[in-house]
C-alpha positions as MATLAB code, in Angstrom:
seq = 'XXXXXXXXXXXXXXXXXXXXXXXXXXXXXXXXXXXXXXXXXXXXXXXXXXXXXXXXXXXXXXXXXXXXXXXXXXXXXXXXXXXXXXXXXXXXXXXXXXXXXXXXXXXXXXXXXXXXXXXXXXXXXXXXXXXXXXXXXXXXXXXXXXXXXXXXXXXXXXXXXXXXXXXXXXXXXXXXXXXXXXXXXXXXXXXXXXXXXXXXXXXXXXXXXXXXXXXXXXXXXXXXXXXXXX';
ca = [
       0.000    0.000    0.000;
       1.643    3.372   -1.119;
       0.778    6.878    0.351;
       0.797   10.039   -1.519;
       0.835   13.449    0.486;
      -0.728   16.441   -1.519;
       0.569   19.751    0.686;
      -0.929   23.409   -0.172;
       0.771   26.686    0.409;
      -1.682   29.648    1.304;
      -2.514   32.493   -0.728;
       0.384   35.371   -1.272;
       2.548   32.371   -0.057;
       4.378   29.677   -1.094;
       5.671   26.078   -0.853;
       8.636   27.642    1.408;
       5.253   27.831    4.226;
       4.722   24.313    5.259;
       8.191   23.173    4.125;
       9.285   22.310    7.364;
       6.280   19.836    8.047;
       7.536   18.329    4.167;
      10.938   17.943    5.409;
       9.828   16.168    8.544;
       7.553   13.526    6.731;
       9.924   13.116    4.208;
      12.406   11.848    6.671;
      10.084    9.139    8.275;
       8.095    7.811    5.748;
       8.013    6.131    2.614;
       5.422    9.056    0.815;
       5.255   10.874   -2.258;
       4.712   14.330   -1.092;
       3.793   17.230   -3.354;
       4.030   20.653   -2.911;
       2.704   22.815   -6.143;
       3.047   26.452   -6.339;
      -0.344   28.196   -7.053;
      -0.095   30.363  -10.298;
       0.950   34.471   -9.124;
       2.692   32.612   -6.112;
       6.132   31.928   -4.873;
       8.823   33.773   -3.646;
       8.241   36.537   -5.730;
       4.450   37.286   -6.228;
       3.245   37.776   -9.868;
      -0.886   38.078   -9.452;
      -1.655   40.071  -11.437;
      -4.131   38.086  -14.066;
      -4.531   35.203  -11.926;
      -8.038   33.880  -10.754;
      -8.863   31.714   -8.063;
     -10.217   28.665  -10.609;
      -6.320   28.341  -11.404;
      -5.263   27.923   -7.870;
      -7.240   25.345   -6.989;
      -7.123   23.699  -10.332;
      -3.602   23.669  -10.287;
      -3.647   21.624   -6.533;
      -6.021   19.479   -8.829;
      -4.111   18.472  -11.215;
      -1.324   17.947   -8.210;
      -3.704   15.466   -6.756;
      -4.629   13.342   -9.928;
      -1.098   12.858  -10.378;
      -1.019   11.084   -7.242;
      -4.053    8.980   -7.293;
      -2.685    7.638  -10.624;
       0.558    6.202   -8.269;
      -0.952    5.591   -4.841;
      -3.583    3.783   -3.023;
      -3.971    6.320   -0.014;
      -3.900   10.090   -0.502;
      -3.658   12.437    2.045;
      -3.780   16.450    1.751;
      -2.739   19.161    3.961;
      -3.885   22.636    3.519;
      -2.583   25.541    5.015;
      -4.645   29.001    4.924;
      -6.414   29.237    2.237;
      -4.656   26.031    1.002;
      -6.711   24.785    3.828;
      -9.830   25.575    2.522;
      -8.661   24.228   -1.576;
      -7.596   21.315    0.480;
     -11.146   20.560    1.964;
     -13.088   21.144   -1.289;
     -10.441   18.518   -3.151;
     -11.077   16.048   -0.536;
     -14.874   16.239   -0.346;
     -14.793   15.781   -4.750;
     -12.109   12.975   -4.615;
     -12.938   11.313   -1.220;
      -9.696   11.350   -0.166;
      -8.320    8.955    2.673;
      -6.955   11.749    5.210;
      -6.824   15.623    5.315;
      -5.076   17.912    7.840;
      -6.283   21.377    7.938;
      -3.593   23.973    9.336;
      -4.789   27.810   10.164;
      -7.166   27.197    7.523;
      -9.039   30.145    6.597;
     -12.320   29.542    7.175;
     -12.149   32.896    8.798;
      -9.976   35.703    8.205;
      -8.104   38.688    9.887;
      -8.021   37.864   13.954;
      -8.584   41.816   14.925;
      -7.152   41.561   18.418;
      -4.226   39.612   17.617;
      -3.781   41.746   14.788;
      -3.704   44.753   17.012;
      -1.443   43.305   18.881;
       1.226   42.317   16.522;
       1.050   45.953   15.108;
       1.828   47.304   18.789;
       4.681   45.347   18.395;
       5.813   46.605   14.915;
       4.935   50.200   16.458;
       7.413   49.494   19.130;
       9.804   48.068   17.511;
       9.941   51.388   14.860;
      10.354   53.619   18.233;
      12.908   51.494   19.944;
      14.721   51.111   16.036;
      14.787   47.502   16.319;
      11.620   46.138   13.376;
      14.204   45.365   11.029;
      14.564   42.498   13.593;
      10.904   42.019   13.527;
      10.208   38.608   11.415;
       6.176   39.350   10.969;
       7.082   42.893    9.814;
       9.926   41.588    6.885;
       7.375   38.616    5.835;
       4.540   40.724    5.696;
       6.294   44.405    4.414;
       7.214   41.880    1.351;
       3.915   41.330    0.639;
       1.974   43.578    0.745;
       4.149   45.329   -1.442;
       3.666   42.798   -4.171;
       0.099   41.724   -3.415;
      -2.299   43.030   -6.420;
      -5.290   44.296   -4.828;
      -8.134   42.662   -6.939;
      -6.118   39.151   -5.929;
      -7.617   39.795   -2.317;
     -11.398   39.640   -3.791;
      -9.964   36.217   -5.952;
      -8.990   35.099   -1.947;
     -12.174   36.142   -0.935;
     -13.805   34.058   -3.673;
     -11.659   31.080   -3.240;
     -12.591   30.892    0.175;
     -16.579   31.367   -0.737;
     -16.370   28.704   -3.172;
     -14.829   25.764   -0.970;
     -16.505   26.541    1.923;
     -20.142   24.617    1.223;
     -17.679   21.242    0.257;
     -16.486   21.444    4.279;
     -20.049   19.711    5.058;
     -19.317   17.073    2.292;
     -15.990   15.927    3.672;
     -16.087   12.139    5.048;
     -12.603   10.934    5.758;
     -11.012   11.497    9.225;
      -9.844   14.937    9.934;
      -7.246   16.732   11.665;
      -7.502   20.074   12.346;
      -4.863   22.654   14.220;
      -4.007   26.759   15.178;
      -2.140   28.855   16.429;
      -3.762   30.362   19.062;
      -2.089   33.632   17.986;
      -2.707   33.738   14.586;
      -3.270   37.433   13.408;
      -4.310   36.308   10.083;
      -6.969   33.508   10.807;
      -8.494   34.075   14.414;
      -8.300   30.483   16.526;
     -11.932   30.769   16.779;
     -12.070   29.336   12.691;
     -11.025   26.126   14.151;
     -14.039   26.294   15.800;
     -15.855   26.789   13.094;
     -14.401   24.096   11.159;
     -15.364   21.558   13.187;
     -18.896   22.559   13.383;
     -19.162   22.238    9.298;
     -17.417   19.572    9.128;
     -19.904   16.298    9.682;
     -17.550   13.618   10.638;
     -17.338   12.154   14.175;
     -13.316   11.069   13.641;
     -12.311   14.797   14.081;
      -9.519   16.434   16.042;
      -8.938   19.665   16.970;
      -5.519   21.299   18.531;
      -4.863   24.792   19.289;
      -0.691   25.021   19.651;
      -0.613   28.250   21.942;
       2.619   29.380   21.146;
       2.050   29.372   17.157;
       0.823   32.205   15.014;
      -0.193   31.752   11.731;
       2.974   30.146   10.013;
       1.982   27.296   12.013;
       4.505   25.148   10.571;
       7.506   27.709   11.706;
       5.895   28.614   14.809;
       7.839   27.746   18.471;
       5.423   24.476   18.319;
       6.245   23.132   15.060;
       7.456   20.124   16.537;
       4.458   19.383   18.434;
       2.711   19.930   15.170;
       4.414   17.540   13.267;
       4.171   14.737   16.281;
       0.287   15.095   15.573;
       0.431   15.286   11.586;
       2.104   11.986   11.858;
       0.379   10.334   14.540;
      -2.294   11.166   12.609;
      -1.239    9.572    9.821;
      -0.815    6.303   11.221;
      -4.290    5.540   10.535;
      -3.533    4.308    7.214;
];
């Protein structure tokens, strides 16, 4: 029995987000795991003229690659890859799918808030260029092409009715100080989502690069526990 791992980056990101998780079930199993770049995405952003019909059909075409090779397929979704991830496991009834600050929800206001007091003092006390949120994010937001944000939107609108649909067992976990995705979504998730085999963690020390957040390892304990049930 062969296992293929379909993982997706969320949007204005890139593989480079749940990399670490990769690298970790790389090293202790046996799986195919791929990890497609959505069109407009990567290091450097291009999205201009990109819609979100390509981003998910791209993680499509990802996935029918591997059921042509495996018997088991599992998919992990981060963000918004989270959300492409649910849909794509609800059409395909997939074996296993692992849902990571997915963004059910967006923009946690008081975490938010907070994170900006701490690029605000970090300007006064000349010490943001230090500031890892601020770099990631000043990046960006930068390249981010507005209408892309109403494709995000979208994207999110159009996978969420396919969360009810899902029937494998499902794993889902958040930082509790996300700033992007408020914990509560993981909430939320579990209440559309019908299955009884469902778990959900809240890592308290994560924010939402979950998979480079101080409980990363605790993450990736789970994602492979987890995945045992095959």
């Amino acid at each position: 029995m062969s296992v293929g791992c379909l993982c997706i980056h969320g949007y204005t990101g890139s593989p480079s987000e749940v990399q670490p998780l990769v690298e970790f079930l790389d090293n202790r199993t046996a799986w195919e795991i791929s990890v497609p770049t959505l069109p407009g995405h990567g290091d450097d952003l291009d999205l201009r003229g990109h819609y979100y019909q390509e981003w998910i059909a791209t993680a499509e075409l990802a996935l029918l690659e591997l059921l042509k090779r495996h018997d088991r397929i599992m998919i992990i979704g981060f963000s918004m890859g989270g959300m492409i991830a649910a849909y794509l496991t609800a059409k395909y009834n997939v074996d296993r799918l692992v849902l990571l600050s997915a963004a059910l929800k967006y923009i946690s206001l008081p975490q938010m808030y907070k994170d900006i007091a701490a690029m605000v003092l970090g300007a006064t006390q000349g010490t943001l260029d230090s500031n890892e949120l601020f770099l990631r994010y000043q990046k960006k937001l930068k390249q981010t092409y507005v209408f892309s944000t109403l494709e995000f939107m979208r994207c999110v609108q159009f996978t969420k009715p396919f969360l009810k649909k899902v029937k494998c067992p499902v794993l889902i976990m958040q930082g509790k100080l996300d700033g992007m995705v408020p914990s509560k979504a993981a909430n939320f998730l579990e209440k559309e989502i019908p299955v009884a085999d469902k778990e959900v963690i809240f890592l308290a020390k994560s924010k939402h690069l979950i998979c480079h957040g101080d409980d990363k390892d605790e993450l990736f304990k789970h994602v492979l526990t987890f995945a045992k049930g095959f």
